[in-house]
C-alpha positions as CSV (number, residue, x, y, z in Angstrom):
1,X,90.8,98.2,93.2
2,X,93.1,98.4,89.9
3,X,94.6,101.5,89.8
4,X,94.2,102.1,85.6
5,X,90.3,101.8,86.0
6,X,88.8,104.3,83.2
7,X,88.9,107.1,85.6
8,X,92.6,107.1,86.1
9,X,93.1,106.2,82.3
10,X,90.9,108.9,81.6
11,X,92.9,111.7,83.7
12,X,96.4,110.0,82.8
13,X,95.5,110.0,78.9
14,X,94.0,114.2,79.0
15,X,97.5,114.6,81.0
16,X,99.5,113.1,78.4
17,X,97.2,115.5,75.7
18,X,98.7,118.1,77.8
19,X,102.1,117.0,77.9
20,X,102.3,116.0,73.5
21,X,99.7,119.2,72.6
22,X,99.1,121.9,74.5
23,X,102.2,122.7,76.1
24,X,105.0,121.9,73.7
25,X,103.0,123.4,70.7
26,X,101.8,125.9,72.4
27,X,104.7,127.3,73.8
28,X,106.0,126.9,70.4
29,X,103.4,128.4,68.7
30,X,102.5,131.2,71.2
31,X,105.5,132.0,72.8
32,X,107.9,131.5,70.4
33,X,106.4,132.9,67.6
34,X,103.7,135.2,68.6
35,X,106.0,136.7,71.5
36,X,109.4,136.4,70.5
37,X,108.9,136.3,66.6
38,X,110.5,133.2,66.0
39,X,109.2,132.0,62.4
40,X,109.2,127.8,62.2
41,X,111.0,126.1,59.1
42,X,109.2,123.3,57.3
43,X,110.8,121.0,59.2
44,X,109.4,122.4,62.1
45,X,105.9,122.7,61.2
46,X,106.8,118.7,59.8
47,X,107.4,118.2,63.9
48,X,104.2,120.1,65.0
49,X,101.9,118.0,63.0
50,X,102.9,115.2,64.5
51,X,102.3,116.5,67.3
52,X,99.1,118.1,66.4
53,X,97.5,114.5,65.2
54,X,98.8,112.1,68.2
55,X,97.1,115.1,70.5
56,X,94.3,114.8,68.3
57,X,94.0,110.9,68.7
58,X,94.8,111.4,72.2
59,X,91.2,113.6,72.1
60,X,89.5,110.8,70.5
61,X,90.6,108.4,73.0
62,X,89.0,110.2,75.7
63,X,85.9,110.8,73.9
64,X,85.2,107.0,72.1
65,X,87.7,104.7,74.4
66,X,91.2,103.0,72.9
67,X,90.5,102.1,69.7
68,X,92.9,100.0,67.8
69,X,92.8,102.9,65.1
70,X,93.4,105.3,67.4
71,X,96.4,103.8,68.5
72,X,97.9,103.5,65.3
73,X,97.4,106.8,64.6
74,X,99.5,107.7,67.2
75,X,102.1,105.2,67.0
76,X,102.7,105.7,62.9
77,X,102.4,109.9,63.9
78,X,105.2,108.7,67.0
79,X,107.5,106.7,64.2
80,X,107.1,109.9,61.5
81,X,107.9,112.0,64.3
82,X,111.3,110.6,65.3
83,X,112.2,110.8,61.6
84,X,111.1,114.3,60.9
85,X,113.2,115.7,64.7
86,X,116.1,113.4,63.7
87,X,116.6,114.6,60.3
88,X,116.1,118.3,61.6
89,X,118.7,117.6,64.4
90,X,121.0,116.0,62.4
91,X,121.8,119.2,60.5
92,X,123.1,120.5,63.9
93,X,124.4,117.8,66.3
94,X,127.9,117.3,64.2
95,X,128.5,121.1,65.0
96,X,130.1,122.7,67.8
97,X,129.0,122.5,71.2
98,X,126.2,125.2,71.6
99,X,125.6,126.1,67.5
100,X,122.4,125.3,66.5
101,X,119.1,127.1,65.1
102,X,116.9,129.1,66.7
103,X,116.8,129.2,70.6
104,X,116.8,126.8,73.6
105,X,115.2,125.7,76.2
106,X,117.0,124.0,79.1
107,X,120.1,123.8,76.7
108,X,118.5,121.7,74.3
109,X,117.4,123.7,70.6
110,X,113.5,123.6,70.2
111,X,113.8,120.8,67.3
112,X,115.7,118.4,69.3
113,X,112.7,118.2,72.3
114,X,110.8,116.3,69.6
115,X,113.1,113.4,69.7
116,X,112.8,113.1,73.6
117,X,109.1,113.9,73.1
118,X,107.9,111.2,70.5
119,X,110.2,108.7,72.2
120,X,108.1,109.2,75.4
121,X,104.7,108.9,73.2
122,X,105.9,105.7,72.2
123,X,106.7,104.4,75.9
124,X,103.7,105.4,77.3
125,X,101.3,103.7,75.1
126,X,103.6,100.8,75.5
127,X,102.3,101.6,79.1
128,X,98.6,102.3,78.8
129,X,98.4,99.0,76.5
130,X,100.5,96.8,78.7
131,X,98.2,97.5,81.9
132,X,94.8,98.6,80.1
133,X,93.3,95.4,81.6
134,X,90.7,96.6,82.6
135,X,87.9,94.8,80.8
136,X,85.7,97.8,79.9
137,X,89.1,99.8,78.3
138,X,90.8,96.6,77.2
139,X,86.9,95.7,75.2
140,X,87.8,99.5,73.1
141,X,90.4,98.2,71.7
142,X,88.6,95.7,69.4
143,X,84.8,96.9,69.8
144,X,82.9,97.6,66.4
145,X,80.2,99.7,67.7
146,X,80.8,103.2,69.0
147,X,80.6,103.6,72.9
148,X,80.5,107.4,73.8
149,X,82.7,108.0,77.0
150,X,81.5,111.5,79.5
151,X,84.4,113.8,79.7
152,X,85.4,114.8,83.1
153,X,85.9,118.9,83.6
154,X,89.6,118.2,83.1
155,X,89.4,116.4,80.1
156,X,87.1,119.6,78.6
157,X,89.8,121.5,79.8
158,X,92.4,120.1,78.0
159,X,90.6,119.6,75.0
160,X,89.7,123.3,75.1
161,X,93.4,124.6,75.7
162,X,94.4,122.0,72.7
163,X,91.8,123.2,70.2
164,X,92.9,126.8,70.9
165,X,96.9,125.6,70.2
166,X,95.7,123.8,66.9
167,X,93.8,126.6,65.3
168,X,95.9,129.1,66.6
169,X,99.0,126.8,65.0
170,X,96.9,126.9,61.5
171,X,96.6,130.5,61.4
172,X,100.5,130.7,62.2
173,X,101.0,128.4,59.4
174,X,98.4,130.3,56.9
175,X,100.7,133.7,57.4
176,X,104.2,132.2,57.3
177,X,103.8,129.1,55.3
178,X,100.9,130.2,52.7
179,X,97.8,128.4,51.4
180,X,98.7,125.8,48.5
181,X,100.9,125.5,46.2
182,X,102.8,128.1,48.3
183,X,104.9,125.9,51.0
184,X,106.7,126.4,54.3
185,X,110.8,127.6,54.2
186,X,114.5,126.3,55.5
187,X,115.0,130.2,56.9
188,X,111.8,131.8,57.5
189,X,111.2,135.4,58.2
190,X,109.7,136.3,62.0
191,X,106.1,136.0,62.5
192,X,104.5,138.8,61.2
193,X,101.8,139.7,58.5
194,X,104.2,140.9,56.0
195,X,105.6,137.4,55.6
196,X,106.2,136.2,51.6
197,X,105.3,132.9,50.5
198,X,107.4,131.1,48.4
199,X,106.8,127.9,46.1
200,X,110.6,126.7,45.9
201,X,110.1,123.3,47.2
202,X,108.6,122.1,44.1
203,X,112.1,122.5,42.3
204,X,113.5,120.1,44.6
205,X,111.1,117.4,42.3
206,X,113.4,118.4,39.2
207,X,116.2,116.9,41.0
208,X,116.7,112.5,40.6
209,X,115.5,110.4,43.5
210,X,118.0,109.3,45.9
211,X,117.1,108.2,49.2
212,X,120.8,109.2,50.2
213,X,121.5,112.1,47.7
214,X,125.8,112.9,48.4
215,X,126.0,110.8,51.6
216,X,127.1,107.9,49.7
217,X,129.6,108.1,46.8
218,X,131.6,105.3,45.3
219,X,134.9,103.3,46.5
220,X,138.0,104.4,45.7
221,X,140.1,102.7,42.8
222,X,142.4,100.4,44.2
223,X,144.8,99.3,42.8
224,X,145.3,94.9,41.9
225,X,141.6,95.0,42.3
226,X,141.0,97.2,39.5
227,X,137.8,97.9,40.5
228,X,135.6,100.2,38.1
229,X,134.8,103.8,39.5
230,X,133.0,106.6,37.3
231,X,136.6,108.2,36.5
232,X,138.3,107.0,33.2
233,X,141.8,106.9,34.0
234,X,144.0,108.2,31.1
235,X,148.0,106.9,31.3
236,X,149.3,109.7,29.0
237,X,151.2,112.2,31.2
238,X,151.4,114.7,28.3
239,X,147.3,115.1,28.6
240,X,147.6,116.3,31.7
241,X,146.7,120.0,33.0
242,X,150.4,121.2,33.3
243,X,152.0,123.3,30.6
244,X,155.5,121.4,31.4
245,X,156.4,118.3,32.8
246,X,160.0,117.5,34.3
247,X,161.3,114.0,33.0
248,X,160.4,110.7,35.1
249,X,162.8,109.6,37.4
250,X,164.8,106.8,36.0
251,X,164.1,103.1,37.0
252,X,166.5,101.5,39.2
253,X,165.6,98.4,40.1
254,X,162.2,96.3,39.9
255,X,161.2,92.5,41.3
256,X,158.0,90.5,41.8
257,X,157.4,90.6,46.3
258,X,158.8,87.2,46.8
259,X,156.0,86.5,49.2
260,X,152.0,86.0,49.4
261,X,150.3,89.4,51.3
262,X,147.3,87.9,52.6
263,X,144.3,88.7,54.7
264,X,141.8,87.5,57.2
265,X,140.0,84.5,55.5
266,X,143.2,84.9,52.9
267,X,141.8,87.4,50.9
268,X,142.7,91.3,49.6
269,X,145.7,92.2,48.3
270,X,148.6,93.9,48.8
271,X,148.3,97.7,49.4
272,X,150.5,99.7,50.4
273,X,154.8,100.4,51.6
274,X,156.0,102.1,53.8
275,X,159.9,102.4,55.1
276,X,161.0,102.9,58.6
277,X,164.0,104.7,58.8
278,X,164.5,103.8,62.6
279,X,165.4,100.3,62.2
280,X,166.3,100.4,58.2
281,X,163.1,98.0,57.1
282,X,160.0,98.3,55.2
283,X,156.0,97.4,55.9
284,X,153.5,96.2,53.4
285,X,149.6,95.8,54.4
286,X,147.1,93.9,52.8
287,X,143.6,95.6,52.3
288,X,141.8,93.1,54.5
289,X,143.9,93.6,57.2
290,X,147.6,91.3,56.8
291,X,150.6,93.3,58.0
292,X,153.7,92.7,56.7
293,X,157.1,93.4,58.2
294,X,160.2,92.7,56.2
295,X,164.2,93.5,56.3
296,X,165.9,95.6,53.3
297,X,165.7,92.9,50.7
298,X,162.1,92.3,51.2
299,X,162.5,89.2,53.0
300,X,159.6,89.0,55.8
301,X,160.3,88.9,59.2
302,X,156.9,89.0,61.0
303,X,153.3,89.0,59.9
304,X,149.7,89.7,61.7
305,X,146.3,89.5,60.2
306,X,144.4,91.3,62.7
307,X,141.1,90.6,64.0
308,X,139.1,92.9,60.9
309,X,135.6,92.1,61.7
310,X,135.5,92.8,65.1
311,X,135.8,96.5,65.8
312,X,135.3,99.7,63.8
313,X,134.9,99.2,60.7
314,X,138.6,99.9,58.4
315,X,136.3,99.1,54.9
316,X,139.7,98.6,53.0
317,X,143.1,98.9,54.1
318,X,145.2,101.1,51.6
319,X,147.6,103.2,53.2
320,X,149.9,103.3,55.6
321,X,153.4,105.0,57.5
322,X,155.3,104.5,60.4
323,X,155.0,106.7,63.4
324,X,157.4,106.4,66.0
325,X,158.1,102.6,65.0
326,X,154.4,102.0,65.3
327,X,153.0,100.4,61.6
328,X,150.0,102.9,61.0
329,X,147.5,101.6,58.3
330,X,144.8,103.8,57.0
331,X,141.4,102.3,55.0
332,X,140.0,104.6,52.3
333,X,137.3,105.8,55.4
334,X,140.1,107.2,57.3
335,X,139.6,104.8,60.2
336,X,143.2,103.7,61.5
337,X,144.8,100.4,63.4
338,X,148.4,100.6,64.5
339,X,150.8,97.5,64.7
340,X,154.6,97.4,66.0
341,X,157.0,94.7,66.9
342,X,157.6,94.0,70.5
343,X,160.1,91.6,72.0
344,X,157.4,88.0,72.8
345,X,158.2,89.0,76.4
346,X,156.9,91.9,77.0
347,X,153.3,90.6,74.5
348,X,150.0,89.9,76.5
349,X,148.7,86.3,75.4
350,X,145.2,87.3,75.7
351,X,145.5,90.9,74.0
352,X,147.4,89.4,71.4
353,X,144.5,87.0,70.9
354,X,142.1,89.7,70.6
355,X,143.8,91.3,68.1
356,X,144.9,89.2,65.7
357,X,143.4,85.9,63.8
358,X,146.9,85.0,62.7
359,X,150.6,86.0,63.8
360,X,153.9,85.5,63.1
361,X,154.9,86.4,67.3
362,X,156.5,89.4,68.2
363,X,153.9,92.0,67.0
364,X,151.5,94.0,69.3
365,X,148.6,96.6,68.3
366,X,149.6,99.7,70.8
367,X,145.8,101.1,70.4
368,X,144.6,97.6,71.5
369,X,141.2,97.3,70.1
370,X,140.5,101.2,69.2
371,X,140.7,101.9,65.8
372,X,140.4,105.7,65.6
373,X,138.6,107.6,63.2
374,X,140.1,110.6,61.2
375,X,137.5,113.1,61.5
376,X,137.5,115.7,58.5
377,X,134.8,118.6,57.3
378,X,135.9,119.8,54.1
379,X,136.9,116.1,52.7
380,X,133.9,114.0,55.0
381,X,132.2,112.8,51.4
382,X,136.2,112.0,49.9
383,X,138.1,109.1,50.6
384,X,141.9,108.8,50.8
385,X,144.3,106.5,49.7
386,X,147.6,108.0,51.1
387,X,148.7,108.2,54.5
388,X,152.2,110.0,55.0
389,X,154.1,111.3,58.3
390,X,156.0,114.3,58.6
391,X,159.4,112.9,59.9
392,X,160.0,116.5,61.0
393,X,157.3,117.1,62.4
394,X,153.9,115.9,64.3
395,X,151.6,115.4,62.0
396,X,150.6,113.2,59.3
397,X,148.9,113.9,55.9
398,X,146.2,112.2,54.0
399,X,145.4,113.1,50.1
400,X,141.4,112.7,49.8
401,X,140.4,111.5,46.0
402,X,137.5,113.0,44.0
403,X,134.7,110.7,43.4
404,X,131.1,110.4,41.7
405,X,129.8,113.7,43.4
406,X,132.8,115.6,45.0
407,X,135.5,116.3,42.4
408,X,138.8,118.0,43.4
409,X,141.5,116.9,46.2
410,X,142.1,118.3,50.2
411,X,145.6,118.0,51.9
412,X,144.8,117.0,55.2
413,X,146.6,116.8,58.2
414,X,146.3,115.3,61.3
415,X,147.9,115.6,65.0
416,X,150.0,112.3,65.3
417,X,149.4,112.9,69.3
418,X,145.5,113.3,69.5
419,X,145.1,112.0,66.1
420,X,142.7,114.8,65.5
421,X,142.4,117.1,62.5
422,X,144.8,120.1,62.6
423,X,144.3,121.7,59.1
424,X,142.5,121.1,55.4
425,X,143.5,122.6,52.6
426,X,142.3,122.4,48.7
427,X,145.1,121.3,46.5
428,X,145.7,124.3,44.2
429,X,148.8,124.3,41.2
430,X,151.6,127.0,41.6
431,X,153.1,126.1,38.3
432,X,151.9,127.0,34.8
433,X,148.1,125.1,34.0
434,X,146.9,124.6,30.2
435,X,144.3,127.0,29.1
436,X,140.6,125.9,30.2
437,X,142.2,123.1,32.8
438,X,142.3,122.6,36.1
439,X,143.7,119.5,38.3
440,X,140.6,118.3,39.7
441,X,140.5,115.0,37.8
442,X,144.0,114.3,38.6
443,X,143.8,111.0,41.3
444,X,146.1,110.8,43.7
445,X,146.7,106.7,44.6
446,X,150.2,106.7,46.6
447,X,152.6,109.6,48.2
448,X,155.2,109.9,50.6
449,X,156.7,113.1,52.5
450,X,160.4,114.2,52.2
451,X,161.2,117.6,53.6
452,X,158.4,119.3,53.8
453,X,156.5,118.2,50.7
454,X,154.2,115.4,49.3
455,X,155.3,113.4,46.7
456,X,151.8,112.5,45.2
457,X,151.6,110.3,42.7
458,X,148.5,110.3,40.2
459,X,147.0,107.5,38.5
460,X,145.3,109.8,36.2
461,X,148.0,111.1,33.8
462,X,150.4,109.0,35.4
463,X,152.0,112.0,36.7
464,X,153.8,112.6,40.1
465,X,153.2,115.6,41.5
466,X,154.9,117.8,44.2
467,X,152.8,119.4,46.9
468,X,154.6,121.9,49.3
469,X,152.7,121.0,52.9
470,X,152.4,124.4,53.9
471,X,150.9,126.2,51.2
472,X,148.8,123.0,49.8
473,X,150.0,123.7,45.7
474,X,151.9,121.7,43.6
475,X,155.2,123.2,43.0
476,X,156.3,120.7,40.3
477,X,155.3,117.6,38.1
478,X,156.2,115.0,36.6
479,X,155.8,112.5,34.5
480,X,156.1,108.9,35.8
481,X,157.8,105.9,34.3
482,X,155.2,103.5,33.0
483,X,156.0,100.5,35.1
484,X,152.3,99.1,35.9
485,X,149.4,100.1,38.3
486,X,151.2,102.3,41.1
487,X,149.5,101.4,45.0
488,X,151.9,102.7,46.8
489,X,155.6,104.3,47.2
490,X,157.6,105.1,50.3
491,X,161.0,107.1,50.2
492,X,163.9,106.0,51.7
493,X,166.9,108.2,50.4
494,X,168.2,109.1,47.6
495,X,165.0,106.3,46.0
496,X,161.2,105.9,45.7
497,X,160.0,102.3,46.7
498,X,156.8,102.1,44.2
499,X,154.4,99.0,45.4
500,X,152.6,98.4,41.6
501,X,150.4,95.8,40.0
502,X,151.6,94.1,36.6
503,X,149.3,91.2,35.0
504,X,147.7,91.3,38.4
505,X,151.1,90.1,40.6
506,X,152.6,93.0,43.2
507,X,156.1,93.8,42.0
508,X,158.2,96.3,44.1
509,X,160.2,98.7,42.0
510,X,163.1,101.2,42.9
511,X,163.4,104.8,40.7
512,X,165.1,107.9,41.4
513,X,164.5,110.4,44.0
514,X,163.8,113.8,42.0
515,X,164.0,116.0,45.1
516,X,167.7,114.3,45.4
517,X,168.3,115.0,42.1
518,X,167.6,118.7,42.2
């Protein structure tokens, strides 16, 4: 004897009416709002229905057999489902551990049970299909003609219970949600019969389709690609927001990098300098991953390309610093890799195989394969294109950039030992602003830290800006010697090290320190 015959179907599909319906929705519906008061958000009501119309298939199942319609239903109801619980999760599982809306169950928030829910709708049918071969149930699937099936006392049970829990929803719906064009809201009131109805969603339609809305905002301008952003860059330093500029730091010395910076497959270009005061030498990095180490006259000593596609995901590499000798190189997503020279003796052969396609010898990646990700909140929809560390301190700074939706810049800085965020704070201006201005268009493309503030340089005004780390404002500007299209610049001393583009070839150029200076 097969053990799914149509009995055991029978009793394992009204059980599984139970388990989608009648419980979940009903303690939802009864307890949670009738009892407790708890009023559902449209997103809520979104993940009752769902439940409410695979229950109802379910019903039809054991009342006409397993139609292919029927199973449809509740597969397309399953998929909309998981959409509708993952959405409404999603606006909670970033947060801390135990925020959320509403109340639990078990530790889990009412909206999230959907996910585990729906996924077990799927599996089951996946089930009742896979072993439905019994030839009477297996024939439902494609019969034309209707066969009416007898209901067993526990299917007429279940049915009853689940009709009860679906009208009982729609009158819960009729006094918190309204009747049409009035809609459901994202903080209701508790159940009662003093609820208001509200037709705000319709507004929503005034806004332009996007399927992502802010989640997704343009690259960065980088510089020597010269990519187009929505920002028109305007070199004038006299345009600018400030009422005074201080003079730009004179030009000492300038030369074309007497070397190709390559990447993997021998493409990007050269991004960003940095200086490393420990051993007296300098670092360039290439945005698709070549690392560059070189002496004092910029005469290269090692190289890597590492292994870019493999791993998480860097987009474009175009910052960098040195921490503790380590080479740390930032891509505008604030995802990190970390490269430092080791003596050939002490480098594993297989490691350093996995983690580079090309190498020069004598270079490691101390993170191995782990690439970690700079986790932000008040700059998650900016990217950066500066990476600086404190030498007198732990941490390390990043400058976010405003782009196609987000406008403004956040100082951010991160624990060089957990590499985790420490602080975020919105660039403001201590010094005098021109009336009706403000410096969120100013675009901040290169910076280094010397004692205890940001030199930031902006490609927008071409103006360099200093940014005292504690407070977050801008203490002093200004104006920048027109030399080309700054990337980068690193301090060492008494000089700036400026990485710029001119006619499309990297040139490396020397100026004056104005924090020596003054």
């Amino acid at each position: 004897m097969k053990f799914l015959n149509e009995k055991n179907f029978d009793f394992l599909m009204a059980s599984a009416v139970l388990l989608v319906l009648a419980i979940p929705v009903g303690i939802a519906n009864i307890y949670l709002g009738y009892i407790i008061g708890e009023g559902p958000c449209t997103l809520c009501w979104w993940e009752r229905m769902g439940m409410v119309v695979i229950g109802s298939a379910g019903i039809l199942i054991l009342r006409y057999g397993l139609k292919a319609k029927y199973i449809a239903s509740i597969l397309f109801s399953a998929a909309y489902g998981i959409f509708m619980t993952l959405r409404h999760a999603s606006f909670s599982i970033y947060r801390d551990v135990g925020m959320g809306f509403g109340g639990d169950i078990f530790g889990a928030h009412t909206y999230t049970w959907g996910i585990l829910v729906y996924w077990v709708v799927i599996l089951a049918m996946g089930i009742f299909i896979l072993f439905a071969k019994n030839s009477e149930i297996a024939a439902d699937i494609s019969r034309k003609d209707t066969r009416i099936k007898k209901l067993s006392p526990y299917s007429k049970f279940v049915i009853f219970i689940s009709i009860i829990v679906v009208f009982s929803n729609a009158f819960q719906a009729l006094i918190s949600a309204g009747i049409p064009p009035y809609s459901g809201k994202g903080s209701p009131e508790r159940i009662s019969l003093n609820n208001t109805w509200t037709t705000g969603v319709w507004k929503r339609f005034q806004k332009p389709f996007s399927f992502v809305g802010s989640n997704i905002v343009e690259n960065p301008y980088i510089s020597g690609e010269q990519n187009k952003i929505s920002i028109k860059f305007n070199e004038n330093s006299n345009d600018g927001a400030f009422v005074n500029l201080k003079q730009a730091p004179k030009v000492k010395n300038e030369f074309k990098i007497p070397f190709k910076v390559e990447g993997i497959f021998g493409k990007g270009v050269a991004s960003s300098l940095s200086y490393n005061k420990n051993d007296d030498s300098f670092a360039i990095s290439n945005t698709e991953g070549g690392v560059y180490f070189t002496d004092l006259n910029f005469k290269q000593t090692h190289y890597a390309i590492i292994d870019k596609p493999n791993g998480r995901n860097i987009k474009k590499a175009v910052a960098s610093t040195f921490v503790d000798n380590m080479f740390v190189v930032a891509g505008f997503n604030k995802t990190i890799f970390a490269v430092k020279k080791t003596p050939n003796s002490k480098i594993d052969s297989y490691k350093e195989w996995n983690s580079f396609r090309k190498t020069s010898g004598g270079l490691e990646m101390p993170w191995y394969r782990d690439r970690p990700a700079l986790l932000t909140i008040r700059a998650k929809k900016q990217y950066i294109l500066t990476l600086s560390k404190d030498k007198d301190s732990d941490f390390m700074y990043m400058i976010s950039v405003p782009n196609d939706k987000v406008k403004g810049s956040i100082l951010i800085k991160v624990d060089t030992k957990d590499r985790l965020l420490s602080s975020e704070s919105l660039i403001s201006s201590k010094i005098d602003l021109k009336k009706g201005r403000d410096i969120k268009d100013y675009y901040i493309t290169a910076g280094d830290i010397y004692g205890g503030k940001f030199l930031a340089y902006s490609k927008n005004y071409n103006t360099l800006l200093v940014i005292n780390l504690d407070s977050a404002k801008i203490i002093d500007a200004y104006e920048m010697p027109k030399i080309g299209d700054i990337s980068s610049i690193t301090i060492k001393d008494s000089s700036i090290f400026v990485l710029y583009y001119k006619e499309k070839e990297p040139y490396i150029a020397e100026i004056e320190n104005p924090l020596i200076l003054n």
